[in-house]
FIMARTOR-350058 format. One record per residue: residue in one letter; chain; x, y, z of N, C-alpha, C, O in turn. Coordinates in nm, 4 decimals, decimal comma. Layout:
N
   r   c       n.c1       n.c2       n.c3      ca.c1      ca.c2      ca.c3       c.c1       c.c2       c.c3       o.c1       o.c2       o.c3
   a   A          X          Y          Z          X          Y          Z          X          Y          Z          X          Y          Z
...
***
This chain:
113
   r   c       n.c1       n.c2       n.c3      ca.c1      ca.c2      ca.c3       c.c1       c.c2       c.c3       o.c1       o.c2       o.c3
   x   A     0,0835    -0,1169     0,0000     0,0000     0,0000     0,0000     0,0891     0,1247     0,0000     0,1883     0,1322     0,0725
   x   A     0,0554     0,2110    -0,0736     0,1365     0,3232    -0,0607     0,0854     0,4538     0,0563    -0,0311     0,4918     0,0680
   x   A     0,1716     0,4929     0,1137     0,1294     0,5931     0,2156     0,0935     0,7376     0,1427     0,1428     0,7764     0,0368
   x   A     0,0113     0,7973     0,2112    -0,0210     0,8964     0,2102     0,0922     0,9966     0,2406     0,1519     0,9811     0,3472
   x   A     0,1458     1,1455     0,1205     0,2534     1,2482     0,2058     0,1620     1,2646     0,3554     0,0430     1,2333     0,3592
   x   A     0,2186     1,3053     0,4472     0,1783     1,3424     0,6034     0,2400     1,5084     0,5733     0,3463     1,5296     0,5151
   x   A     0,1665     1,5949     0,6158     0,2709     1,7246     0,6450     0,3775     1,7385     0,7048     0,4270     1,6338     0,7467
   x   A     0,4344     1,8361     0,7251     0,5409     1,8005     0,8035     0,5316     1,8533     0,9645     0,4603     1,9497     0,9922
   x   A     0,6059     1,7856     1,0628     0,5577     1,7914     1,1978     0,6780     1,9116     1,2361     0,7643     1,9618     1,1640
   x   A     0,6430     1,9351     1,3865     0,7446     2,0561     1,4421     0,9031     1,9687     1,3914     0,9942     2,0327     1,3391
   x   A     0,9097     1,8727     1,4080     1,0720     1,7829     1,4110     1,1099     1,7835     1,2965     1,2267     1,7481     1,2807
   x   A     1,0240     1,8257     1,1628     1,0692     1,7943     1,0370     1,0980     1,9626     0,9855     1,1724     2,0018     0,8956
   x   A     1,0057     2,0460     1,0824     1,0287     2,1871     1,0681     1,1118     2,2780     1,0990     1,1425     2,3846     1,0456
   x   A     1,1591     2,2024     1,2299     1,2982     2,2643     1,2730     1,4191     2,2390     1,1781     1,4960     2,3268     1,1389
   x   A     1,4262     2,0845     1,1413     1,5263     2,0866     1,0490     1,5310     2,1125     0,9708     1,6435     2,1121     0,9207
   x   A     1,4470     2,1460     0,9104     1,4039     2,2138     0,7456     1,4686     2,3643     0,7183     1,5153     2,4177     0,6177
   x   A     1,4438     2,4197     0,8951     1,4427     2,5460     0,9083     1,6086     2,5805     0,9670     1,6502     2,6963     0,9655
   x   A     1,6976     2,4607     1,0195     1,8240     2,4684     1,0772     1,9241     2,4115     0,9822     2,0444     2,3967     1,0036
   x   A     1,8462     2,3766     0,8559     1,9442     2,3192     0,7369     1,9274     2,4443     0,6201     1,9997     2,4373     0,5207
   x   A     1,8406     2,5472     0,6320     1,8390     2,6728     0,5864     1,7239     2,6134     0,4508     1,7278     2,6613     0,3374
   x   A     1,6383     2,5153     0,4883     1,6020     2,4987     0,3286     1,4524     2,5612     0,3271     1,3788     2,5559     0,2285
   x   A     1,4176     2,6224     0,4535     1,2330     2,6848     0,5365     1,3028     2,7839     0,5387     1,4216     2,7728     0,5688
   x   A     1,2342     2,9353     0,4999     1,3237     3,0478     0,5635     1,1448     3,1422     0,5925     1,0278     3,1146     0,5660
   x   A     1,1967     3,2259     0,6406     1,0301     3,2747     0,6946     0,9975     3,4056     0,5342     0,9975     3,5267     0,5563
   x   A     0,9830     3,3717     0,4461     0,9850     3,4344     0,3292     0,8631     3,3934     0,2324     0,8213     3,2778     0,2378
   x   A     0,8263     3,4529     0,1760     0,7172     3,4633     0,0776     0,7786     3,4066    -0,0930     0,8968     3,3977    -0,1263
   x   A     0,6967     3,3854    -0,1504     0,7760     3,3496    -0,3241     0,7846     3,4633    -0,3547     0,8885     3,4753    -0,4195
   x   A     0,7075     3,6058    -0,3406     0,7003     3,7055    -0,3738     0,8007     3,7749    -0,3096     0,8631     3,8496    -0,3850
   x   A     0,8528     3,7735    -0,1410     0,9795     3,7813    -0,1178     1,0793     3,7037    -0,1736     1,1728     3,7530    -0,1105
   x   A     1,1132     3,6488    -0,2195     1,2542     3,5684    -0,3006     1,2133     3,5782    -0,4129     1,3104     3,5444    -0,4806
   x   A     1,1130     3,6084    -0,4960     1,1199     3,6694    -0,6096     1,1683     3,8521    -0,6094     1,2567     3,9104    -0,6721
   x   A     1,1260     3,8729    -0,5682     1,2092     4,0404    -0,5540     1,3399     4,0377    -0,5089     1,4039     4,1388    -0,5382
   x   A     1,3970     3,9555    -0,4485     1,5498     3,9008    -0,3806     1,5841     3,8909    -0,5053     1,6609     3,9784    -0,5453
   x   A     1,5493     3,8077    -0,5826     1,6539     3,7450    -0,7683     1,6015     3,8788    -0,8164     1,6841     3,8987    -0,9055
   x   A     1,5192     3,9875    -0,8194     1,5375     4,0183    -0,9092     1,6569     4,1729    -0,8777     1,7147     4,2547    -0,9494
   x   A     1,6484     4,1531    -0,7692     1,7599     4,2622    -0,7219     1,9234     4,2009    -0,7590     2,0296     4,2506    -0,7964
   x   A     1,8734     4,0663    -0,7250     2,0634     4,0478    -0,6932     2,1023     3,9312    -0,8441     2,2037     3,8618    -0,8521
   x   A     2,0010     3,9378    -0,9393     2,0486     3,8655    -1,0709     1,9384     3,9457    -1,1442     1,8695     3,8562    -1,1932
   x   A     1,8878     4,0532    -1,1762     1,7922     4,1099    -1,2610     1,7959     4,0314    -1,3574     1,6966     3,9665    -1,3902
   x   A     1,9515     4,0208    -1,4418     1,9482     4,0027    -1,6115     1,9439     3,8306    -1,6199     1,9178     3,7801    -1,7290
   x   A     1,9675     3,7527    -1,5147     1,9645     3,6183    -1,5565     1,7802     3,5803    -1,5895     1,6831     3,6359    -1,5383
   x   A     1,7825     3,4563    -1,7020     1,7006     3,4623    -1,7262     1,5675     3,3882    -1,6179     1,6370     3,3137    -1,5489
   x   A     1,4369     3,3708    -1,5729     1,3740     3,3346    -1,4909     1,3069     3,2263    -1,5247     1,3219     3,1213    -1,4623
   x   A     1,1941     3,2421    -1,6658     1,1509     3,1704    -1,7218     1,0863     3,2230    -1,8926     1,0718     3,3278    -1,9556
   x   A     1,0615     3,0694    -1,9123     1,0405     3,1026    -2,0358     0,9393     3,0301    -2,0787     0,8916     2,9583    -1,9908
   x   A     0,8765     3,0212    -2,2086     0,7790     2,9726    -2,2710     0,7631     2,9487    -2,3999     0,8715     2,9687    -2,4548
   x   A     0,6837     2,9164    -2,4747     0,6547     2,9390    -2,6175     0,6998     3,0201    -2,7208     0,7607     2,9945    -2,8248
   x   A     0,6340     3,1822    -2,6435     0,6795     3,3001    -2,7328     0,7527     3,3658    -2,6821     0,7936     3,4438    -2,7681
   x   A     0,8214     3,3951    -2,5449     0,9172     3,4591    -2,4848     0,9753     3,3893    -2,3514     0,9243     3,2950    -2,2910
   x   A     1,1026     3,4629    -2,3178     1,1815     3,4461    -2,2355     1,1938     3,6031    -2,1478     1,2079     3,7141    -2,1992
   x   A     1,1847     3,5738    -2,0209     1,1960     3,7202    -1,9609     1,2743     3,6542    -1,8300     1,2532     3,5442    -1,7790
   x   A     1,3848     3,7693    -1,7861     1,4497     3,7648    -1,6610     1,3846     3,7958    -1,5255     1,2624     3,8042    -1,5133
   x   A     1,4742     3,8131    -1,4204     1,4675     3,8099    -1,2926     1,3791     3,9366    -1,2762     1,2791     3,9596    -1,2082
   x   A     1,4561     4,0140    -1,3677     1,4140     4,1889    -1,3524     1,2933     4,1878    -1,4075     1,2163     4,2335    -1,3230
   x   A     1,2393     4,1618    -1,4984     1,1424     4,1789    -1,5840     1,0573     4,1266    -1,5007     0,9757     4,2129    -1,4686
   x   A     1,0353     4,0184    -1,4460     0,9480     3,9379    -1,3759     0,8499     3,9607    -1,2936     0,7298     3,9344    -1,2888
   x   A     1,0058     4,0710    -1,1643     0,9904     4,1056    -1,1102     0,9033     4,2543    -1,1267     0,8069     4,2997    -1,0650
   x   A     0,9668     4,2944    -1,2144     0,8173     4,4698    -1,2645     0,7197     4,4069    -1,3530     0,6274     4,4811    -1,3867
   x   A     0,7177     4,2640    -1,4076     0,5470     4,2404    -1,4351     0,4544     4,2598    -1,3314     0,3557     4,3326    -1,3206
   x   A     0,5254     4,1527    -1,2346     0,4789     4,1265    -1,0603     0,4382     4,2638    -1,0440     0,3264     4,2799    -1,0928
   x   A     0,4857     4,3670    -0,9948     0,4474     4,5046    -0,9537     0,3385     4,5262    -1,0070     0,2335     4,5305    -0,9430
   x   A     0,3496     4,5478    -1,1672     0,2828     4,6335    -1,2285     0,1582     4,5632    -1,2014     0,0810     4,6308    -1,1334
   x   A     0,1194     4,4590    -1,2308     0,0004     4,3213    -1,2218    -0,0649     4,3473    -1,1066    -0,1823     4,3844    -1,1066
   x   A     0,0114     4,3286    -0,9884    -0,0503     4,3697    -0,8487    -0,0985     4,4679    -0,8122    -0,1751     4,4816    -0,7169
   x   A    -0,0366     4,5924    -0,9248    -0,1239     4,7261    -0,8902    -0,1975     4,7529    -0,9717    -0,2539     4,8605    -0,9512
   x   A    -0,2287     4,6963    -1,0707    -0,3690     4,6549    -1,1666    -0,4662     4,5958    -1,0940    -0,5722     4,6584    -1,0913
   x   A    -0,4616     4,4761    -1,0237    -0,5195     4,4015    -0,9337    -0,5896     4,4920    -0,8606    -0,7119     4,5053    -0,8656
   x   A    -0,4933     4,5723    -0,7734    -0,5673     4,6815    -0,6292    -0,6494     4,8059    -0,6456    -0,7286     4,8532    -0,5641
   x   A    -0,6062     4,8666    -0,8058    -0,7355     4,9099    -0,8916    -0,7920     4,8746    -0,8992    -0,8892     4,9501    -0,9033
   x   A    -0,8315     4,7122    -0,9133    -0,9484     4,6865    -0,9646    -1,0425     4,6097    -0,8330    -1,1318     4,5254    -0,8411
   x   A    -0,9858     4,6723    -0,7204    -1,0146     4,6364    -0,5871    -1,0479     4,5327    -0,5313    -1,1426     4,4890    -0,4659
   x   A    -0,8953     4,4823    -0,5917    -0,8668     4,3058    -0,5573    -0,7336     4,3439    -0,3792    -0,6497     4,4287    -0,3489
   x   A    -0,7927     4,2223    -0,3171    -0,7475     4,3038    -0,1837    -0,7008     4,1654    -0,1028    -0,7306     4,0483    -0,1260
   x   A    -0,6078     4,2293     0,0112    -0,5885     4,1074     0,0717    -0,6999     3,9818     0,1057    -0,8180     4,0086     0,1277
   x   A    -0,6680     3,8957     0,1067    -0,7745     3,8223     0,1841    -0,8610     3,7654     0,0897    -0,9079     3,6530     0,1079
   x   A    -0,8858     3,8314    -0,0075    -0,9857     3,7906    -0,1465    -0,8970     3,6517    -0,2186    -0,7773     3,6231    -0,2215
   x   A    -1,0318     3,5795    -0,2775    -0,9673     3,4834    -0,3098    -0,9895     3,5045    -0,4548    -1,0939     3,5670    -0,4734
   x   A    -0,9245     3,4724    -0,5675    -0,9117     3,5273    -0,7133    -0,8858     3,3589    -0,7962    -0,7881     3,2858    -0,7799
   x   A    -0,9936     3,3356    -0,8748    -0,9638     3,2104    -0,9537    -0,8746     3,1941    -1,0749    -0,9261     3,2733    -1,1537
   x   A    -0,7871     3,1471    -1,1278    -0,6868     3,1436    -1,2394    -0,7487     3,0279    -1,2976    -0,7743     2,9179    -1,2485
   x   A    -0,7689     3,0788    -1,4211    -0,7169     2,9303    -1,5515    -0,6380     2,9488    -1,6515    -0,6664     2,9390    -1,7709
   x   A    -0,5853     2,9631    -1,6265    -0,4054     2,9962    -1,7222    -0,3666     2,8871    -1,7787    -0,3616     2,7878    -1,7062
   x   A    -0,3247     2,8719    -1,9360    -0,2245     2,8063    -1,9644    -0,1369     2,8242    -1,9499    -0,1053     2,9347    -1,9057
   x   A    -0,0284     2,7144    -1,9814     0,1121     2,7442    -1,8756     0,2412     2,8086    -1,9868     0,3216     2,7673    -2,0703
   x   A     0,2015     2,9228    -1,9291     0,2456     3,0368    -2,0027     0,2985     3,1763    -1,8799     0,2377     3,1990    -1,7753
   x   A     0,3925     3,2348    -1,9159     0,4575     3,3678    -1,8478     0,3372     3,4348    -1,7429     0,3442     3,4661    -1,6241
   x   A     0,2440     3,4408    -1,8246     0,1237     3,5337    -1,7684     0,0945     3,4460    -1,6266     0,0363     3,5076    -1,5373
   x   A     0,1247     3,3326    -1,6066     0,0799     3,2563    -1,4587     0,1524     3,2634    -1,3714     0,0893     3,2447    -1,2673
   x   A     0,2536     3,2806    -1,3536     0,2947     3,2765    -1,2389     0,3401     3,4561    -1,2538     0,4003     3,4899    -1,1519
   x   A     0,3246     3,5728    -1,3545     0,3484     3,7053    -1,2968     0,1552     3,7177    -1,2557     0,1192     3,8329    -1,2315
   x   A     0,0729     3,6372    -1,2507    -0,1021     3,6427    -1,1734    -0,0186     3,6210    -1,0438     0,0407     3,7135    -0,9884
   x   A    -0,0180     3,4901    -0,9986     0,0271     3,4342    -0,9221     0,1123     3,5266    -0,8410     0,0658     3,5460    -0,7287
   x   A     0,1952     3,5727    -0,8602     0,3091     3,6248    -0,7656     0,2193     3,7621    -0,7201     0,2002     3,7972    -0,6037
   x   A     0,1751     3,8223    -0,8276     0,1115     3,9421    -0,8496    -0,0521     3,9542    -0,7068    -0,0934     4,0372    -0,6258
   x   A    -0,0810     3,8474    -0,7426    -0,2025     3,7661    -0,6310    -0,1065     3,8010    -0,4906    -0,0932     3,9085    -0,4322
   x   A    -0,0576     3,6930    -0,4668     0,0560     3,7085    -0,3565     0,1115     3,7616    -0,2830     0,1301     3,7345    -0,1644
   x   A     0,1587     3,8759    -0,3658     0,1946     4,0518    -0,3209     0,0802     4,0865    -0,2554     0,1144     4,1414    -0,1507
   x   A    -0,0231     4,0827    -0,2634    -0,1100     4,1933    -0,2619    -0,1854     4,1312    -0,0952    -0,2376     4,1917    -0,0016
   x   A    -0,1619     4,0081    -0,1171    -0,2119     3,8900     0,0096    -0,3329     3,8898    -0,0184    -0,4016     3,9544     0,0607
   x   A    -0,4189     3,8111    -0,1532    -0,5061     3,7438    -0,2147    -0,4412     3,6357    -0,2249    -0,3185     3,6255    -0,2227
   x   A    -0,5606     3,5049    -0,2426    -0,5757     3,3823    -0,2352    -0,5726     3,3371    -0,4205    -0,6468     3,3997    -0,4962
   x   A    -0,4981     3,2469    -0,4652    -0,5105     3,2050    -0,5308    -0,5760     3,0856    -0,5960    -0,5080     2,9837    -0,5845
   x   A    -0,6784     3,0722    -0,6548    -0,7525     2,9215    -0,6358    -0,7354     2,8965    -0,7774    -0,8073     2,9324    -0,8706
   x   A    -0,6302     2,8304    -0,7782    -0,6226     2,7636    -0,9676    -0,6241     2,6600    -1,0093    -0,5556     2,5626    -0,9783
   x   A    -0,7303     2,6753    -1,1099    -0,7465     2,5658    -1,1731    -0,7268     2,5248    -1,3040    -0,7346     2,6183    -1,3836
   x   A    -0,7036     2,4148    -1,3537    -0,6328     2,3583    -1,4723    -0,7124     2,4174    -1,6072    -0,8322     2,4080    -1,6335
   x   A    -0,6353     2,4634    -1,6622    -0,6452     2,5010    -1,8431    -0,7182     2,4103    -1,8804    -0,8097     2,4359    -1,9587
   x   A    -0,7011     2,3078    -1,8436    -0,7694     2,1990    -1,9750    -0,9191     2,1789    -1,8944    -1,0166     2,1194    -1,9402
   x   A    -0,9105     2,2340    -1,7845    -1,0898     2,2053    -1,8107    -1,1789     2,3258    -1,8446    -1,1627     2,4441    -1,8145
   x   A    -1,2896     2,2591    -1,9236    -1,3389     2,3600    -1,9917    -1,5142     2,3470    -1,9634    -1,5275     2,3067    -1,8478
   x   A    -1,6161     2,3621    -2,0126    -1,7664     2,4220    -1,9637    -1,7946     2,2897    -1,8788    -1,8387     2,3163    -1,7670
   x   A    -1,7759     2,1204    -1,9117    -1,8721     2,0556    -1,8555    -1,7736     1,9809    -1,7340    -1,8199     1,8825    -1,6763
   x   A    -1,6719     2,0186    -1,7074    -1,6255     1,9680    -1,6064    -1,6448     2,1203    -1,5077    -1,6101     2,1222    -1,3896
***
């Protein structure tokens, strides 16, 4: 039988956290970290483009303050169906920043699922 993952307990958290691999940080914090201290390396890429650390990082901004115009706010939860493309994870991070909930769900389903 195969086990179920278990979360991880205080004993698996401490070490996680005393082997430096848990740090008390956000993706949206260590994404603004790369894009300060490697702007030009590249981050990710896709289909039709490739964009760096830097770039990523001022989609993220700009996205999140599109978002708070449009009086998307902490705490709110915001649904994604993104193909997996650039535009998802600068939602995502962009979500994040702002401390909205991300609830995403898969591209490929479509009206009857």
């Amino acid at each position: 039988m195969i086990e179920a993952p278990r979360p991880p307990d205080a004993q698996d958290i401490a070490k996680y956290r005393a082997k430096g691999w848990w740090k008390d940080q956000t993706f949206s914090q260590l994404l603004e970290a790369r894009g300060r201290e490697t702007p030009d390396h590249e981050a990710i890429s896709d289909a039709r483009r490739r964009i760096t650390y830097g770039q990523l990082w001022a989609e993220v901004q700009r996205f999140a303050e599109f978002l708070r115009r449009q009086g998307v706010q902490r705490g709110d939860v915001v649904t994604l169906q993104l193909p997996n493309r650039i535009e998802f994870p600068v939602v995502f991070f962009s979500l994040e920043l702002i401390g909205a909930v991300a609830n995403k769900i898969s591209a490929d389903f479509r009206a009857m699922e």
